[in-house]
C-alpha positions as CSV (number, residue, x, y, z in Angstrom):
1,X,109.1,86.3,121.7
2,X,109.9,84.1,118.6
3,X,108.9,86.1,115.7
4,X,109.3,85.3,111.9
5,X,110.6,88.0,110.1
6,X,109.8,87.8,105.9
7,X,111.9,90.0,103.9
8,X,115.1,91.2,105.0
9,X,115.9,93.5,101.8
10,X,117.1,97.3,102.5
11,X,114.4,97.9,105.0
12,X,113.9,94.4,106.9
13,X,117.9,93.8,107.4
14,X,117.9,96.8,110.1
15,X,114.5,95.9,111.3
16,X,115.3,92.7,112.1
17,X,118.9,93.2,113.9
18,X,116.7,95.4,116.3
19,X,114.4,92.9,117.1
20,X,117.4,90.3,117.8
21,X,119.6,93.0,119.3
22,X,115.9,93.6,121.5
23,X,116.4,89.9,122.8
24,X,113.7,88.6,120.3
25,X,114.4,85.1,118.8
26,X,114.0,85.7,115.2
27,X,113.8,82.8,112.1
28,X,114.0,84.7,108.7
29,X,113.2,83.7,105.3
30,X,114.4,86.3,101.9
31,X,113.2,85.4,98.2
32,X,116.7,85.7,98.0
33,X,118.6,83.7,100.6
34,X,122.3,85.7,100.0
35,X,120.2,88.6,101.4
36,X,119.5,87.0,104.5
37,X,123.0,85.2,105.0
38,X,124.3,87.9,107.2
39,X,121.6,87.5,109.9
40,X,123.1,83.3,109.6
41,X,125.0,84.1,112.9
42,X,122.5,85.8,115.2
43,X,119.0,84.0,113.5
44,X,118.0,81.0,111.7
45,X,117.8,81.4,108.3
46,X,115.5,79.5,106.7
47,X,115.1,78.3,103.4
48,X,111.0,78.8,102.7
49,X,109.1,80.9,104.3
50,X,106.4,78.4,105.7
51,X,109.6,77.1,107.4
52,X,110.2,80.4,109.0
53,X,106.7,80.7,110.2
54,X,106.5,77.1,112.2
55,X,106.7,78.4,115.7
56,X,106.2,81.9,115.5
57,X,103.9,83.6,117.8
58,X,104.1,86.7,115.7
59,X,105.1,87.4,111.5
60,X,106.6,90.3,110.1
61,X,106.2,90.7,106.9
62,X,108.3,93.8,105.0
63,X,107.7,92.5,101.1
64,X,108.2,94.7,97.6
65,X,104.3,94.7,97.1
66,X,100.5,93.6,97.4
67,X,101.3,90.4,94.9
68,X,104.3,89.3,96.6
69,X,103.0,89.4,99.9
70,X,99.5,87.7,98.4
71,X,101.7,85.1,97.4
72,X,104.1,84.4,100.0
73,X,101.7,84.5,102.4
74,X,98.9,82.4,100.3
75,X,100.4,80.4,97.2
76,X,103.3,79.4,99.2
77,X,100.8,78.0,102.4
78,X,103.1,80.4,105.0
79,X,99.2,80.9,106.7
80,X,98.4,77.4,106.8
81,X,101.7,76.7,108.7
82,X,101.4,79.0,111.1
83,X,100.1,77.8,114.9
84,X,96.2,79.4,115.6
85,X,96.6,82.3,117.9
86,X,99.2,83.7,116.0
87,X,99.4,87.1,114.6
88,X,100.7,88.6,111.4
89,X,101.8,92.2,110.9
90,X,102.7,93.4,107.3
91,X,104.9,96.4,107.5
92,X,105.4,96.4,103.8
93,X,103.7,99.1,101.5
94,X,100.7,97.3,99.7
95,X,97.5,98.2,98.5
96,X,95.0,98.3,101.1
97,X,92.7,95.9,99.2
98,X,95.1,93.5,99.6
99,X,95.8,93.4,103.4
100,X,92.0,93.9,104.0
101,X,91.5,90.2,101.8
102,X,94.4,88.8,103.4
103,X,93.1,90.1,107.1
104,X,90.0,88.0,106.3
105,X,92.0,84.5,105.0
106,X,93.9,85.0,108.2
107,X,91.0,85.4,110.6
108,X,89.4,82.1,109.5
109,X,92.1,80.1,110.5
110,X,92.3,82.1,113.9
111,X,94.7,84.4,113.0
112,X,95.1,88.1,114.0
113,X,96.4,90.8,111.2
114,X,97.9,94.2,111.1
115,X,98.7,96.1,108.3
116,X,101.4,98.3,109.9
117,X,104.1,100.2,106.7
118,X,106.3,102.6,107.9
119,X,108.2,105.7,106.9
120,X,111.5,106.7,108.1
121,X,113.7,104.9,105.3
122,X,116.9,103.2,106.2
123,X,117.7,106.0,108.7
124,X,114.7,105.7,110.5
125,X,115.2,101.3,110.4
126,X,118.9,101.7,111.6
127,X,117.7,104.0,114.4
128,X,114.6,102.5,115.6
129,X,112.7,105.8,114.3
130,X,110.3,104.6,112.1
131,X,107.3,105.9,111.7
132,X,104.4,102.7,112.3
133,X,100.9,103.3,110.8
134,X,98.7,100.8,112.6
135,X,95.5,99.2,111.0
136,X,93.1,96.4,112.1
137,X,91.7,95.7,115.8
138,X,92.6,97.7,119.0
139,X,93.0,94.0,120.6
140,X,95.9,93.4,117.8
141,X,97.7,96.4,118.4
142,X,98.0,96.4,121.8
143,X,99.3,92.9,121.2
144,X,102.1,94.1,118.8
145,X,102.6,97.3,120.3
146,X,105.8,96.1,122.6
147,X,107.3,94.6,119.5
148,X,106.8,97.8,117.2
149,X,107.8,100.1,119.4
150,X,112.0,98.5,118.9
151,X,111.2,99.4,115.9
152,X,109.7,103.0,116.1
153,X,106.4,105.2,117.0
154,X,103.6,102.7,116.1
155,X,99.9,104.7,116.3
156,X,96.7,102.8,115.8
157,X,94.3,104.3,112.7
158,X,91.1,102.6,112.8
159,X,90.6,99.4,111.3
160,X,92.1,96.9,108.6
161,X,93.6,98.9,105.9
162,X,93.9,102.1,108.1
163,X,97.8,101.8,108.3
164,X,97.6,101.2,104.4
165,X,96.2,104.1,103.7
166,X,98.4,106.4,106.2
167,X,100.7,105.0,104.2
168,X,99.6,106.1,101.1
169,X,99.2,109.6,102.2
170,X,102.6,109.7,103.5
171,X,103.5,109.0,100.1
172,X,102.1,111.5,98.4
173,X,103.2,114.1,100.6
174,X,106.6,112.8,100.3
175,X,106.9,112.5,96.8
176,X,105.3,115.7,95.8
177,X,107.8,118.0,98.4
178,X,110.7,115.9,96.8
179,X,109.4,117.4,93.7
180,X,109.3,120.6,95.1
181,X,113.1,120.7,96.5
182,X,114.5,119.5,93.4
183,X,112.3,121.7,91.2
184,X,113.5,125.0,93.5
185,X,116.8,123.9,94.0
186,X,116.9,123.4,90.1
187,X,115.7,127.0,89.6
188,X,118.3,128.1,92.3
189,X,120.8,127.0,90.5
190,X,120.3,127.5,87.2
191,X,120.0,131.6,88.2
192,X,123.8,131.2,90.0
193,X,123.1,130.0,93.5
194,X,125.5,127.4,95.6
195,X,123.1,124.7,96.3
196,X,124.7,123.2,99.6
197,X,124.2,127.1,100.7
198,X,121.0,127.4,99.7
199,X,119.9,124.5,101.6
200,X,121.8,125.3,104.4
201,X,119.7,129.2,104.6
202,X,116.2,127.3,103.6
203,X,116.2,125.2,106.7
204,X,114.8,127.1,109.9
205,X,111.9,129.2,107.7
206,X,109.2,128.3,106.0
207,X,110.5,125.6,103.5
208,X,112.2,123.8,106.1
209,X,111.3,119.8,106.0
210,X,112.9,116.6,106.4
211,X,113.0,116.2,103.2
212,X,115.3,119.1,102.0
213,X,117.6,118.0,105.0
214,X,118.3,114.9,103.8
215,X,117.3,114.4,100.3
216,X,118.4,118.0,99.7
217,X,121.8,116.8,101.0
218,X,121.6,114.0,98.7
219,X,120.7,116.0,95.9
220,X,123.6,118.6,96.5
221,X,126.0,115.8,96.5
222,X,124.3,113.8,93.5
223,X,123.9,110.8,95.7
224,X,121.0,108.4,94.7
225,X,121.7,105.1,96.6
226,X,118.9,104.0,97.1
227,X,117.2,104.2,100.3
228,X,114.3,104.5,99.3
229,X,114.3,103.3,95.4
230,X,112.3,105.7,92.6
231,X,110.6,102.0,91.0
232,X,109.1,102.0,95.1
233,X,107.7,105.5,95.3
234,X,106.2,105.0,91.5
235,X,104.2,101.8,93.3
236,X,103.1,103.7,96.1
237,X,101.8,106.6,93.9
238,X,99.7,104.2,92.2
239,X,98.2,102.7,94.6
240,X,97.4,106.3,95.9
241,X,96.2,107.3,92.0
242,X,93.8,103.5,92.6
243,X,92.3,105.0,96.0
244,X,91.5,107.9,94.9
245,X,89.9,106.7,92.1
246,X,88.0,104.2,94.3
247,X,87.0,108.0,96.4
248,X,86.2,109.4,93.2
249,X,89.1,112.0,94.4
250,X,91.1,114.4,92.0
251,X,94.5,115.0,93.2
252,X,96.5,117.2,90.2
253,X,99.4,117.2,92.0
254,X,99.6,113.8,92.6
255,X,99.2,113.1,89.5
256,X,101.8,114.9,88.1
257,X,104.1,113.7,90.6
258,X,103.0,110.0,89.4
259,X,103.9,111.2,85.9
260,X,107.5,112.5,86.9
261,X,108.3,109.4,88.6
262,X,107.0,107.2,85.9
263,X,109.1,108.9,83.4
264,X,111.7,108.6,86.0
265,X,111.7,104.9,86.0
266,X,110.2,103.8,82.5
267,X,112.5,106.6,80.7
268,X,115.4,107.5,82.7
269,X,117.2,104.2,84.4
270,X,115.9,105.6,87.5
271,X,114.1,102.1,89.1
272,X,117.2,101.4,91.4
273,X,118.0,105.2,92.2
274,X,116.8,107.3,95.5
275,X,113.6,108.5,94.9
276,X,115.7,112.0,95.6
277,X,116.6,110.9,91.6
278,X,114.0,113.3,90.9
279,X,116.7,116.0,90.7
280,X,118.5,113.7,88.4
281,X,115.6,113.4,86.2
282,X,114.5,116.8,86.1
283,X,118.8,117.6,84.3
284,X,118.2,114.2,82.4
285,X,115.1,115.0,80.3
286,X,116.7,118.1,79.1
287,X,119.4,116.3,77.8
């Protein structure tokens, strides 16, 4: 299949050597072309993103947020260029408002749309792993379903938006146990306990997760590369603070998670850092 793939940052670079690797025929377009120069050998790199989009039966788009995806896919007339018939997926964590509107400006020029982020991280992109939360028509998804699954476990929702909000909720989940690893293997250690042993006796019972297997291992060893940045989880918790407003929803944990991170980012240099940074923050703001 020829797909366009938009955005090859931390994310989209695995994403799409598993599509080409898959025997996909792949054009790809990166607001910043030196990201995409790698893929120059094995996909045609192209310098605007209506270019990219040309021939393509299918788009993926895996952009920083709701405005940058409004406007790649909008301002910069990547929809008008593409042939009818076509569909676009956005695997990119947006608001859900946003791939709702854009659903309906792709639809009236015959267009099919997905709103399909993921979870997994860079792991889960390298390995084909990802977790694939799957919004808009049951038509659409079958349709994209061979191409998602190189990628990872796609599951359909419900309708436009769906994935979006999946997403959202695996967001909050994520960021408040995060919180809650650092925060107890903070405590742990400030009463005298070996934190690479500690998380070694915590997995297996109750407290078990994937997230104290490997963001606990990144915390033990102080390693915030970021593969998944803090400034990224901060957006996603505020889109998740915006629905649940929109629900008329309290959610005190979230909110304090939101907080943490904000701090984290606004406060701390964290913007760059694994969102596992909230062990780094919780020893910063002491200082």
């Amino acid at each position: 299949m020829k797909i366009a793939f938009l955005g090859t940052g931390l994310m989209g670079m695995p994403m799409a050597k598993r599509l080409i690797v898959a025997g996909h025929t792949l054009t790809v377009w990166n607001r910043s072309l030196e990201r995409a120069a790698p893929l120059g050998n094995i996909a045609n790199v192209c310098a605007t993103p209506k270019e990219a989009v040309e021939e393509a039966e299918l788009v993926i788009m895996m952009l920083v947020d709701g405005p940058a995806t409004r406007s790649v896919l909008v301002d910069h007339g990547t929809l008008d260029a593409m042939p009818s018939g076509g569909l676009v997926v956005d695997m990119g964590s947006v608001d859900p408002a946003t791939d709702r509107t854009l659903g309906d400006a792709a639809k009236a020029r015959g267009i099919e749309y997905l709103d399909a982020p993921v979870s997994g991280g860079v792991v889960g992109a390298e390995a084909g792993t990802l977790s694939i939360f799957v919004g808009g028509s049951e038509a659409a998804a079958r349709r994209a379903s061979p191409i998602l699954e190189v990628l990872g476990r796609p599951k359909h929702l419900g309708p436009l938006g769906s994935g979006q909000i999946a997403k959202l909720a695996n967001q909050v989940i994520v960021a408040t146990t995060i919180g809650a690893v650092a925060e107890g293997f903070r405590l742990a250690e400030a009463g005298g306990c070996d934190l690479a042993a500690l998380r070694e006796a915590l997995m297996g019972g109750f407290a078990d997760s994937r997230i104290l297997d490997l963001h606990g291992a990144r915390m033990v060893a102080s390693n915030f590369e970021p593969g998944g940045r803090s400034a990224t989880q901060l957006k996603d918790l505020d889109n998740a603070a915006a629905q649940a407003e929109v629900t008329q929803l309290d959610l005190p944990l979230t909110q304090t998670v939101r907080d943490a991170f904000r701090d984290l980012v606004d406060q701390h240099g964290g913007a760059d850092m694994d969102h596992a940074a909230y062990f780094h923050w919780l020893a910063a703001r002491q200082t």
